[in-house]
PyMOL Python script that loads the backbone (N, CA, C, O; Angstrom):
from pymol import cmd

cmd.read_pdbstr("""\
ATOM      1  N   UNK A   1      11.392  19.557  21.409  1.00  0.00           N
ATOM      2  CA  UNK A   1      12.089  19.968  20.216  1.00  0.00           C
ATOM      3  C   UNK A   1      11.161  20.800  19.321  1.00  0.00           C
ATOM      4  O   UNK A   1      11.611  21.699  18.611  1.00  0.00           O
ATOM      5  N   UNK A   2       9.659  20.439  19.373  1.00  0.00           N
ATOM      6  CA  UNK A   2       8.849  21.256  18.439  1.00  0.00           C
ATOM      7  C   UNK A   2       8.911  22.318  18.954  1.00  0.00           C
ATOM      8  O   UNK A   2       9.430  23.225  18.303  1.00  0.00           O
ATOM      9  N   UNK A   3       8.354  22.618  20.443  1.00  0.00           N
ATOM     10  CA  UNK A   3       8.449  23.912  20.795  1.00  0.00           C
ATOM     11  C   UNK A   3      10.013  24.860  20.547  1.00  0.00           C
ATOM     12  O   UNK A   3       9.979  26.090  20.596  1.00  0.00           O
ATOM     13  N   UNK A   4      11.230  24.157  20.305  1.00  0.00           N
ATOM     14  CA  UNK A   4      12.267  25.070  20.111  1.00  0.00           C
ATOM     15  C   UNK A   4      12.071  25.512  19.090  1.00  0.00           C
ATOM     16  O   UNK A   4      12.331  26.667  18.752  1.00  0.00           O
ATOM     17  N   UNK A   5      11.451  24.448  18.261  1.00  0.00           N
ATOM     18  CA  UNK A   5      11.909  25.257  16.307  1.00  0.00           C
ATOM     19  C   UNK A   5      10.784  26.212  16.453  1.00  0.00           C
ATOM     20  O   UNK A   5      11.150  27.345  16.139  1.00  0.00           O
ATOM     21  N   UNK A   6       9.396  26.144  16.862  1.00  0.00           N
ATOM     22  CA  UNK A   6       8.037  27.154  17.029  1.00  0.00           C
ATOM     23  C   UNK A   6       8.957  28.953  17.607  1.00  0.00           C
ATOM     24  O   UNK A   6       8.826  30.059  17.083  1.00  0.00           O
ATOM     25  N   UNK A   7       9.746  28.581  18.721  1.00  0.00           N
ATOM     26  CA  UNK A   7      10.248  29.460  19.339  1.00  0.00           C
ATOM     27  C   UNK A   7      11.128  30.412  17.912  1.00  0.00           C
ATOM     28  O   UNK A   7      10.903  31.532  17.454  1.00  0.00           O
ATOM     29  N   UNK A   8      12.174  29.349  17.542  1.00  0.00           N
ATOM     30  CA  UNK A   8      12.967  29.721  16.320  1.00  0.00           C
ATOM     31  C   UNK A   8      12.627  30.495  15.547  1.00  0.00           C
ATOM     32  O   UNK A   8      13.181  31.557  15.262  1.00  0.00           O
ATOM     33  N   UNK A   9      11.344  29.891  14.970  1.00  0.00           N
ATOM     34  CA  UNK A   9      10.952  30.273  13.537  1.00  0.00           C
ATOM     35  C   UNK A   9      10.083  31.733  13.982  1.00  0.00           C
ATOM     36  O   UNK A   9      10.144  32.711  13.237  1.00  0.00           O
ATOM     37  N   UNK A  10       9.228  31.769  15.343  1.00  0.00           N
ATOM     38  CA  UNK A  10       8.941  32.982  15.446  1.00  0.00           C
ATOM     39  C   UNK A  10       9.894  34.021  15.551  1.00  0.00           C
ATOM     40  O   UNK A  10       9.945  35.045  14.870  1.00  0.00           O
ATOM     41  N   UNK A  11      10.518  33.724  16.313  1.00  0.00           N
ATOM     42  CA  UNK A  11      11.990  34.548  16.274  1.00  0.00           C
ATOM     43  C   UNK A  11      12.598  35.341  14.646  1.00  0.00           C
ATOM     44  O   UNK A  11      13.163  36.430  14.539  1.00  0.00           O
ATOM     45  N   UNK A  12      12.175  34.180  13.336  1.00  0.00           N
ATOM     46  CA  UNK A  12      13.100  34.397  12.350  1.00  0.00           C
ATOM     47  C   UNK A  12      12.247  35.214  11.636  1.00  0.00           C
ATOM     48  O   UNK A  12      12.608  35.882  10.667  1.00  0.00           O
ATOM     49  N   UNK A  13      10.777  35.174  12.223  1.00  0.00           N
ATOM     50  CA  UNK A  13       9.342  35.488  11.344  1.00  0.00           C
ATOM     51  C   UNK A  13       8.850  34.647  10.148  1.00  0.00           C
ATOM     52  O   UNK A  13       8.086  34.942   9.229  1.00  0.00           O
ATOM     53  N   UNK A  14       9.838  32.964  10.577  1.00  0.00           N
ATOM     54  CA  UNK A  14       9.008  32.436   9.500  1.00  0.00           C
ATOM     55  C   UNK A  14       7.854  31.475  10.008  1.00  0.00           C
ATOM     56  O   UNK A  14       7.474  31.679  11.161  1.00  0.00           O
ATOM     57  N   UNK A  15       7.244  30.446   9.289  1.00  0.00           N
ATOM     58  CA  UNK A  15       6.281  29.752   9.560  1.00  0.00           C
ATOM     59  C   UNK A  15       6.637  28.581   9.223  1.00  0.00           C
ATOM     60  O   UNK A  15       7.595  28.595   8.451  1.00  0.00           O
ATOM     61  N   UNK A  16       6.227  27.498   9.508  1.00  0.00           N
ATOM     62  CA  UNK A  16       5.908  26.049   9.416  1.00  0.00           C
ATOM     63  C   UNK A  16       4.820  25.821   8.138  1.00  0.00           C
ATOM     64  O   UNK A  16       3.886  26.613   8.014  1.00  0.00           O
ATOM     65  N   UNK A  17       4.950  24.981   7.434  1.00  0.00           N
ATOM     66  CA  UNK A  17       3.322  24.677   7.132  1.00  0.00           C
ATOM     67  C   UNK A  17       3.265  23.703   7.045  1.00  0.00           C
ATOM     68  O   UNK A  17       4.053  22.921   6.513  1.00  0.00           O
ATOM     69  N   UNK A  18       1.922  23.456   7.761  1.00  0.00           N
ATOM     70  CA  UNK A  18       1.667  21.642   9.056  1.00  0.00           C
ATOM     71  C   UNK A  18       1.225  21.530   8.181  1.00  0.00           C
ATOM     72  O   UNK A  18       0.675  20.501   8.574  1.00  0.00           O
ATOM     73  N   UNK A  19       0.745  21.654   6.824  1.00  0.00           N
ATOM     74  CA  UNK A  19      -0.165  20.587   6.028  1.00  0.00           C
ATOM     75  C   UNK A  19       1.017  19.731   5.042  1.00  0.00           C
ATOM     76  O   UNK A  19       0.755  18.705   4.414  1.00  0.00           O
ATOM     77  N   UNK A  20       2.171  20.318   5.069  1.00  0.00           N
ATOM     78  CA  UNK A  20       3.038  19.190   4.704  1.00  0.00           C
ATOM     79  C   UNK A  20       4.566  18.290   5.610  1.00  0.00           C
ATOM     80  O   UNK A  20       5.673  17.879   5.259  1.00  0.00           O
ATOM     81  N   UNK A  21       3.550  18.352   7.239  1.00  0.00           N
ATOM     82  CA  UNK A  21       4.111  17.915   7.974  1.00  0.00           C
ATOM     83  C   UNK A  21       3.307  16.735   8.744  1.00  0.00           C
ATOM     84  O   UNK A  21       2.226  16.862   9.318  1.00  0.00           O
ATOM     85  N   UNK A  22       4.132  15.487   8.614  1.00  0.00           N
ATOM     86  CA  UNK A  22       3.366  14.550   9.178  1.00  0.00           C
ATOM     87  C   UNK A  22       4.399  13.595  10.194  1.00  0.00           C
ATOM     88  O   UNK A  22       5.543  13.225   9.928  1.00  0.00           O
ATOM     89  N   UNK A  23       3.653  13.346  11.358  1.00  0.00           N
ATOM     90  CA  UNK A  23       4.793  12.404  11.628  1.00  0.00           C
ATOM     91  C   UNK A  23       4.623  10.659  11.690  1.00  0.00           C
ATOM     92  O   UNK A  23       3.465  10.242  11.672  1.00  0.00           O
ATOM     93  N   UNK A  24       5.598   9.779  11.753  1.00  0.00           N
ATOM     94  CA  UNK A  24       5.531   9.089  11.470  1.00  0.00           C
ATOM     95  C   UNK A  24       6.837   8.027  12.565  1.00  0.00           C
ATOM     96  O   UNK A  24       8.002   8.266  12.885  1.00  0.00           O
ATOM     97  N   UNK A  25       5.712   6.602  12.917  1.00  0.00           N
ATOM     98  CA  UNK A  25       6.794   5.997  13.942  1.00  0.00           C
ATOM     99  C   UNK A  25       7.330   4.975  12.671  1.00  0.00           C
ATOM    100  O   UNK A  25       7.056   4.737  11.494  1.00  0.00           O
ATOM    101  N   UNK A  26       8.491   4.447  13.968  1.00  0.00           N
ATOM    102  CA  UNK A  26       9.478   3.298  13.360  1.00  0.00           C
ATOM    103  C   UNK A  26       9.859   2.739  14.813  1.00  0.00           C
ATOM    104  O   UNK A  26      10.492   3.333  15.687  1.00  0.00           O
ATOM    105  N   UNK A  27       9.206   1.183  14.862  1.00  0.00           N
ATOM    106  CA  UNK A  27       9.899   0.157  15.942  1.00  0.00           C
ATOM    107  C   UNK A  27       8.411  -0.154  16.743  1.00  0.00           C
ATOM    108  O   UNK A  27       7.230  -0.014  16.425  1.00  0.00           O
ATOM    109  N   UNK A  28       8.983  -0.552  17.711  1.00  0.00           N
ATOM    110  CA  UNK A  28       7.687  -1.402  18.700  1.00  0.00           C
ATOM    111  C   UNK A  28       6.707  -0.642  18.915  1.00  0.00           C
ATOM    112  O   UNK A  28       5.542  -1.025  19.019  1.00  0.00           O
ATOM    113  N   UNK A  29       7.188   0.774  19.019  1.00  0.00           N
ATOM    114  CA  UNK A  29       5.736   1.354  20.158  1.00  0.00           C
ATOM    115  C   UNK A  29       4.650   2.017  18.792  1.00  0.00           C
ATOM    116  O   UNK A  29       4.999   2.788  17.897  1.00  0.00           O
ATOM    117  N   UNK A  30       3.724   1.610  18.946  1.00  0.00           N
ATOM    118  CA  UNK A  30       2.198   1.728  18.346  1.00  0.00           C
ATOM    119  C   UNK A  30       1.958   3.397  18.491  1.00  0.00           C
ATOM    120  O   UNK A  30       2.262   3.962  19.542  1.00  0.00           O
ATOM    121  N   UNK A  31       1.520   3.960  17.616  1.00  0.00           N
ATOM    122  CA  UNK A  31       1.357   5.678  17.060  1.00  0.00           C
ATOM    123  C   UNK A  31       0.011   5.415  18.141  1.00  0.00           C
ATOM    124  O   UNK A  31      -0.344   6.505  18.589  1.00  0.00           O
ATOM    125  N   UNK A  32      -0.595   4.590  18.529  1.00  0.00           N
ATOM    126  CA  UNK A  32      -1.984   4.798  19.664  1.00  0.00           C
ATOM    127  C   UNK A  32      -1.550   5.563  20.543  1.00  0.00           C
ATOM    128  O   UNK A  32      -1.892   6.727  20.749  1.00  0.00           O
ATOM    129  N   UNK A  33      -0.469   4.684  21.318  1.00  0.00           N
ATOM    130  CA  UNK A  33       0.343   4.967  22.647  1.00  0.00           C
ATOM    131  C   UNK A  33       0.845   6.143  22.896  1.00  0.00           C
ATOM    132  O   UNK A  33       1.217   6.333  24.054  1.00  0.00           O
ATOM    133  N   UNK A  34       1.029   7.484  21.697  1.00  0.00           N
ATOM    134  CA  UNK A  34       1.607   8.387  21.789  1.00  0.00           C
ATOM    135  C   UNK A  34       0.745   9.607  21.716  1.00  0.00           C
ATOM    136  O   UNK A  34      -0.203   9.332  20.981  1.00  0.00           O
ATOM    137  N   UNK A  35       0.674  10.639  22.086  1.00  0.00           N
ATOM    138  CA  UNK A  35       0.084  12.128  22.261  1.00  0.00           C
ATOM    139  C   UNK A  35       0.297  12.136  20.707  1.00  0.00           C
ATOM    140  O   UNK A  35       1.031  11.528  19.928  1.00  0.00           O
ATOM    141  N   UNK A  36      -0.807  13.227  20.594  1.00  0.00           N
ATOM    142  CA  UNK A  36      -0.608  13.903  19.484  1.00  0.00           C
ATOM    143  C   UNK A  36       0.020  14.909  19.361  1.00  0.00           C
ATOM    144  O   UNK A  36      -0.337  15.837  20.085  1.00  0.00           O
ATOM    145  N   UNK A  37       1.646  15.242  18.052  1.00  0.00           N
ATOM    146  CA  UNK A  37       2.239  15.933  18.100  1.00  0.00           C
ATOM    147  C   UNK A  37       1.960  17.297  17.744  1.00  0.00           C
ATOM    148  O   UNK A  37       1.333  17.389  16.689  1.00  0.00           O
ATOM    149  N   UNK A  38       2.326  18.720  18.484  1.00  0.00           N
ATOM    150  CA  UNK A  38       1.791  20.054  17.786  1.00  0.00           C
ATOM    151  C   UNK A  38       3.231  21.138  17.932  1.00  0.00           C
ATOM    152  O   UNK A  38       4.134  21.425  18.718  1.00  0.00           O
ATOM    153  N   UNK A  39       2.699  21.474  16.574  1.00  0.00           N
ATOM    154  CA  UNK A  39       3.825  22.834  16.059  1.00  0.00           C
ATOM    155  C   UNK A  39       3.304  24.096  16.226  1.00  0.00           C
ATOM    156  O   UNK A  39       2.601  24.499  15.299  1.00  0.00           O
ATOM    157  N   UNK A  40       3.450  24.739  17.063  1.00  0.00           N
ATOM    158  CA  UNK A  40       2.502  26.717  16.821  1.00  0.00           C
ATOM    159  C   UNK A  40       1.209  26.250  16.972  1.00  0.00           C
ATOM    160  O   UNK A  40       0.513  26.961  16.247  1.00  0.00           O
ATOM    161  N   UNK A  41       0.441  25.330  17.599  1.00  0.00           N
ATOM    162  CA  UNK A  41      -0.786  25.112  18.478  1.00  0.00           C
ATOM    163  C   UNK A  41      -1.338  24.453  17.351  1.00  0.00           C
ATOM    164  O   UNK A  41      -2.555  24.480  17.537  1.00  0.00           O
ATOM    165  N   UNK A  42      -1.023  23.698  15.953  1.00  0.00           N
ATOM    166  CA  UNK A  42      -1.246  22.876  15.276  1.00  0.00           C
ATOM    167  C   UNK A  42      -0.828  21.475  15.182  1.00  0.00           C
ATOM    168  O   UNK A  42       0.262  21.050  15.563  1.00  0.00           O
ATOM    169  N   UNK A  43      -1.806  20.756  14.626  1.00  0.00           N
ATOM    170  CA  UNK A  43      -1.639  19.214  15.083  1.00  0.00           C
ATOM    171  C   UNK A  43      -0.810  18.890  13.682  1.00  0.00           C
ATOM    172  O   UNK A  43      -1.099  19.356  12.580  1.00  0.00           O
ATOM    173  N   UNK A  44       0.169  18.084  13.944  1.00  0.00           N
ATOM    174  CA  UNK A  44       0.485  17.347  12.739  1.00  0.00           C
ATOM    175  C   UNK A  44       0.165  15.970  13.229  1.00  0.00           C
ATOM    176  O   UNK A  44       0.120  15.596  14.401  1.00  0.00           O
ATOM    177  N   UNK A  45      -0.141  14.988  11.684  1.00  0.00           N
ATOM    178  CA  UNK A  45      -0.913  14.238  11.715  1.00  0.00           C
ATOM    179  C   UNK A  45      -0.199  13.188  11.701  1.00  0.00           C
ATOM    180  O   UNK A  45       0.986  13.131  11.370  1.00  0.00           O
ATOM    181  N   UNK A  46      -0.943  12.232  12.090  1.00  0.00           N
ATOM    182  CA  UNK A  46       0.075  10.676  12.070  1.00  0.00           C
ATOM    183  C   UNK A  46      -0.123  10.150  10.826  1.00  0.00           C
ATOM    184  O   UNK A  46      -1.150  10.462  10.224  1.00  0.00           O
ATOM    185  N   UNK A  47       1.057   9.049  10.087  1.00  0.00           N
ATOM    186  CA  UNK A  47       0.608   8.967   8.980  1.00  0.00           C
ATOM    187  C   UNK A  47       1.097   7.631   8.844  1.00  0.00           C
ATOM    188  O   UNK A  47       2.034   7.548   9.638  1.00  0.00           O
ATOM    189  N   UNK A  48       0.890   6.111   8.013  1.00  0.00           N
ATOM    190  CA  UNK A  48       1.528   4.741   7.773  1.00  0.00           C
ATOM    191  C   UNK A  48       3.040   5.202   7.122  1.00  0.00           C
ATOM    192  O   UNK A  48       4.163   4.888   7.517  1.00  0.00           O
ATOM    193  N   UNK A  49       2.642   6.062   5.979  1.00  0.00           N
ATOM    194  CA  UNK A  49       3.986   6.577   4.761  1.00  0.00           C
ATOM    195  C   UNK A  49       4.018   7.867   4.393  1.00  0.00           C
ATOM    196  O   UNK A  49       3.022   8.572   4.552  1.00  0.00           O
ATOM    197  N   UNK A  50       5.293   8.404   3.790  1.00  0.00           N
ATOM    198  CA  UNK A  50       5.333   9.263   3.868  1.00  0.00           C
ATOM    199  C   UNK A  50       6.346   9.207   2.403  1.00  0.00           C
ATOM    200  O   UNK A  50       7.222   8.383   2.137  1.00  0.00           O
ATOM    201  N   UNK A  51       5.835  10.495   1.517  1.00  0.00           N
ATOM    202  CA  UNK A  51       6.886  10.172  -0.082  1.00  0.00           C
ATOM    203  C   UNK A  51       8.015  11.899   0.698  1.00  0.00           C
ATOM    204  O   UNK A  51       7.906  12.953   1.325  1.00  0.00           O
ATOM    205  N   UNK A  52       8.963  11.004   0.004  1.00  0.00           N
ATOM    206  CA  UNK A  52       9.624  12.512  -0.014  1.00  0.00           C
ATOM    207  C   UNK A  52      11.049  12.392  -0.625  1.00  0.00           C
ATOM    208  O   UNK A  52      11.837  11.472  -0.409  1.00  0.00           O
ATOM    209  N   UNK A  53      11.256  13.518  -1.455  1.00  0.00           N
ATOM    210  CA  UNK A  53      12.107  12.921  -2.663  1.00  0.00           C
ATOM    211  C   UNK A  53      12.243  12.315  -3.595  1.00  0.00           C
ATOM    212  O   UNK A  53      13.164  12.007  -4.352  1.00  0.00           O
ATOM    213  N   UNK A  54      10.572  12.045  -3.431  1.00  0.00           N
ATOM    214  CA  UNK A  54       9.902  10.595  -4.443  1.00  0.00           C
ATOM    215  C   UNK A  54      10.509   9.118  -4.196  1.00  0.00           C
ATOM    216  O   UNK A  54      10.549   8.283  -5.099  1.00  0.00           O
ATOM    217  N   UNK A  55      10.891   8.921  -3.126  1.00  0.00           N
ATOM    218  CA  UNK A  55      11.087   8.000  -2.080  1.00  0.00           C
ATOM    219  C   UNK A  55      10.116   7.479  -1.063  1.00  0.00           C
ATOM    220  O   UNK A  55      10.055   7.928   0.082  1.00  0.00           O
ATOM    221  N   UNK A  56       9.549   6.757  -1.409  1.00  0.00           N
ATOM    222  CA  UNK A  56       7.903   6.512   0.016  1.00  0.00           C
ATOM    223  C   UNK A  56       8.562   5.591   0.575  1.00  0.00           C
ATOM    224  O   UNK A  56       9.065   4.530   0.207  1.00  0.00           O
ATOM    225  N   UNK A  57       8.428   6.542   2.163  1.00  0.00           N
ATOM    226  CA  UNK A  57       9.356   5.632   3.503  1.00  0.00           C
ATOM    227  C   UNK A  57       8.179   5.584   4.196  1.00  0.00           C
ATOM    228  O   UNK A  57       7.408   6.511   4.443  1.00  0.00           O
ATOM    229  N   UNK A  58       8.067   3.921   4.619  1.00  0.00           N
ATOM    230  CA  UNK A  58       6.545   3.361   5.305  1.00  0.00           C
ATOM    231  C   UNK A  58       6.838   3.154   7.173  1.00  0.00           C
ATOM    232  O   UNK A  58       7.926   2.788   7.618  1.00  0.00           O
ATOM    233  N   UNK A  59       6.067   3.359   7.728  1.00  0.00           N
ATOM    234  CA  UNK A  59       6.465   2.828   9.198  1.00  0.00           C
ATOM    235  C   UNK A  59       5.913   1.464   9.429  1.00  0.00           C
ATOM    236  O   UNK A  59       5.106   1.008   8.619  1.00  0.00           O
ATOM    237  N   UNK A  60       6.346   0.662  10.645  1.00  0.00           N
ATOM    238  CA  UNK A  60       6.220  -0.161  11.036  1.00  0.00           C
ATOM    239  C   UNK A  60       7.461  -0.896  11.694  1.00  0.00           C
ATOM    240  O   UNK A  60       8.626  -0.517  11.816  1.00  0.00           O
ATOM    241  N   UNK A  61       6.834  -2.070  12.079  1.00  0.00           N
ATOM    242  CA  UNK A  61       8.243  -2.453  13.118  1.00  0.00           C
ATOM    243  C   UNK A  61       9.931  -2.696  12.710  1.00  0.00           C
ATOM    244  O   UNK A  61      10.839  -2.985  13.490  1.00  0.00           O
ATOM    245  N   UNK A  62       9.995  -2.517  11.510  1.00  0.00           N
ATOM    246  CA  UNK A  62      11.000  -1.614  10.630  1.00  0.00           C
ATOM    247  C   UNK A  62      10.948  -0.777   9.691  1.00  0.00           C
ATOM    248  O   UNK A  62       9.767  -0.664   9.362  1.00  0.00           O
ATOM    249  N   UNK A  63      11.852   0.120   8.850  1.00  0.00           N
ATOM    250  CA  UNK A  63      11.915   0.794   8.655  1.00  0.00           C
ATOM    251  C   UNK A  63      12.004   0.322   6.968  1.00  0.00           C
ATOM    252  O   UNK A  63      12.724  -0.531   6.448  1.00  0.00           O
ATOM    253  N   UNK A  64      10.821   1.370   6.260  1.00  0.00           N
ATOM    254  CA  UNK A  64      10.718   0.379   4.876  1.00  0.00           C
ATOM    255  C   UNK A  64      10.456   1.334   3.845  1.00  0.00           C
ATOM    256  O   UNK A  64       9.621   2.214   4.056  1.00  0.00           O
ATOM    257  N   UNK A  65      11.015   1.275   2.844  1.00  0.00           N
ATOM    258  CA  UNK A  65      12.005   2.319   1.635  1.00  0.00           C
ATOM    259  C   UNK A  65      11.498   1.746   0.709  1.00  0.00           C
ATOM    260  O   UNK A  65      11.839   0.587   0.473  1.00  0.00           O
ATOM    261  N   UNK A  66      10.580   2.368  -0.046  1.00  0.00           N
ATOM    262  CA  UNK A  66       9.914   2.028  -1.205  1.00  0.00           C
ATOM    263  C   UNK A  66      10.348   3.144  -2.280  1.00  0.00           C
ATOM    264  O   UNK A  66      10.155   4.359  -2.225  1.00  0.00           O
ATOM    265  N   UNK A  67      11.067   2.292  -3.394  1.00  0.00           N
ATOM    266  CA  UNK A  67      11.878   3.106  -4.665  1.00  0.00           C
ATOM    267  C   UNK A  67      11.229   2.266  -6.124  1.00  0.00           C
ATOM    268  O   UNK A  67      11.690   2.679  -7.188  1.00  0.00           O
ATOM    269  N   UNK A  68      10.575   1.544  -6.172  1.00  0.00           N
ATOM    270  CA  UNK A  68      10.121   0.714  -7.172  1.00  0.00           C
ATOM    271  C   UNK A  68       9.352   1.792  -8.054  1.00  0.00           C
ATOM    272  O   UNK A  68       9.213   1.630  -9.266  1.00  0.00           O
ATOM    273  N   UNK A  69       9.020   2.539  -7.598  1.00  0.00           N
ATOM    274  CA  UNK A  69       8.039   3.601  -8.326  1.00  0.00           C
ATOM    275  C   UNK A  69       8.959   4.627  -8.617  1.00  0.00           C
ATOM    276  O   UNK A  69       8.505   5.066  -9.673  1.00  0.00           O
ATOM    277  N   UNK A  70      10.093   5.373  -8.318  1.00  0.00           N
ATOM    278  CA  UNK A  70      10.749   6.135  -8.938  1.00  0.00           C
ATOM    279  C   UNK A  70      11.644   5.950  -9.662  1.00  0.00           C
ATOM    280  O   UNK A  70      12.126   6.817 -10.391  1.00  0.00           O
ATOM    281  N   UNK A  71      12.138   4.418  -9.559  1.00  0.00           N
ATOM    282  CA  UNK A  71      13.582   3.889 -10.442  1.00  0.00           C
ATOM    283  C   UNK A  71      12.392   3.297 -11.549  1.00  0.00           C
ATOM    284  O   UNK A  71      12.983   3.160 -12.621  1.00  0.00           O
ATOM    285  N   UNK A  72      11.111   2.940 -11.687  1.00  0.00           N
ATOM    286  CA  UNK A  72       9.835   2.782 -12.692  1.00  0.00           C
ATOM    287  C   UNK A  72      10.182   4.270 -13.727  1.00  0.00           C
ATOM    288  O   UNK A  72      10.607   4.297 -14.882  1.00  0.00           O
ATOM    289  N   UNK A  73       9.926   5.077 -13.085  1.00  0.00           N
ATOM    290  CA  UNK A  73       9.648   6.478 -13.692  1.00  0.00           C
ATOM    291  C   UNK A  73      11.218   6.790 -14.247  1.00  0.00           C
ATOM    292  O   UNK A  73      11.200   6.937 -15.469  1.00  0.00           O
ATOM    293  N   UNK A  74      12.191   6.889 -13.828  1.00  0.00           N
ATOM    294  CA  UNK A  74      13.164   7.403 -13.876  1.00  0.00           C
ATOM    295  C   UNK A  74      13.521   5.928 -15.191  1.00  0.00           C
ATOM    296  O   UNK A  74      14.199   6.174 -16.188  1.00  0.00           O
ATOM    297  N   UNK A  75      13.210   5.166 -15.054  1.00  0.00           N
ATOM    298  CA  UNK A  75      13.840   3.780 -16.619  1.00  0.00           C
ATOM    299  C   UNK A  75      12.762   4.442 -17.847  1.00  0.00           C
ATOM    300  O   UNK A  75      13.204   4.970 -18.868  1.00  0.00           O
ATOM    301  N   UNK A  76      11.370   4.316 -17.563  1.00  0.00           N
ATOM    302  CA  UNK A  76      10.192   5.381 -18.388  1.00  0.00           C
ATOM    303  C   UNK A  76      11.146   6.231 -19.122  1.00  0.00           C
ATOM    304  O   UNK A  76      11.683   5.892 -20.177  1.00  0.00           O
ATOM    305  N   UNK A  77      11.351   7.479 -18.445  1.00  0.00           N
ATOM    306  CA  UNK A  77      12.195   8.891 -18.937  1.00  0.00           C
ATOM    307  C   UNK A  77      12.942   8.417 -20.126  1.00  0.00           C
ATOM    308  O   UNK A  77      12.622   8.681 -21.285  1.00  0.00           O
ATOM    309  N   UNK A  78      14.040   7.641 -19.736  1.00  0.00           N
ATOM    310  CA  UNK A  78      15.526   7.124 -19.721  1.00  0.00           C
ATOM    311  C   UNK A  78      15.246   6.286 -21.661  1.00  0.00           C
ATOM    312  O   UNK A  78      16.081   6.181 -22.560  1.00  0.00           O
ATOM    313  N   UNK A  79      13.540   5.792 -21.646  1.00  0.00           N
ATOM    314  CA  UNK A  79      13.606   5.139 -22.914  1.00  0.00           C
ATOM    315  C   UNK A  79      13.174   5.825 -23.855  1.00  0.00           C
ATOM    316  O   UNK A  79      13.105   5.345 -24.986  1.00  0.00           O
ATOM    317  N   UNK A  80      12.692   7.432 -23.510  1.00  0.00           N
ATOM    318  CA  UNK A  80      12.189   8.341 -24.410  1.00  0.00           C
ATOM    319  C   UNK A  80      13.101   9.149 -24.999  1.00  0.00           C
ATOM    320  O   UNK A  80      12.740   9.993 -25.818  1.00  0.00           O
TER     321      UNK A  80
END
""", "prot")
cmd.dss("prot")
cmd.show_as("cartoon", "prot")
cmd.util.cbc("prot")
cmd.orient("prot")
């Protein structure tokens, strides 16, 4: 699948940028066990969590949604 979008995006003349691309497991199998993933002959990196949307989604043998810190910020705002 990486190599299709690499194919794609050369195609469209756009680019990727791997420094805000990380990947990240969910379930039994251990990030050891797996190759390292690459986009356009760059490594993206393995990572525990990942924020996005200001949502930090964590891996591990489920799947874990950390919002305590933006519904924090977003009550903050809300009393000013």
């Amino acid at each position: 699948m990486l190599d299709s979008c690499t194919t794609v995006c050369k195609e469209l003349r756009m680019k990727f940028n791997n420094s805000k691309s990380y990947c990240i497991v969910f379930g039994k199998c251990p990030k050891s066990s797996i190759d390292p993933m690459r986009l356009d002959m760059d490594i993206i990196y393995w990572t525990v969590s990942v924020k996005y949307l200001g949502v930090h989604i964590g891996s591990g043998k489920n799947l874990f949604i950390e919002i305590h810190t933006s519904r924090r910020s977003f009550l903050t705002m809300q009393k000013r």
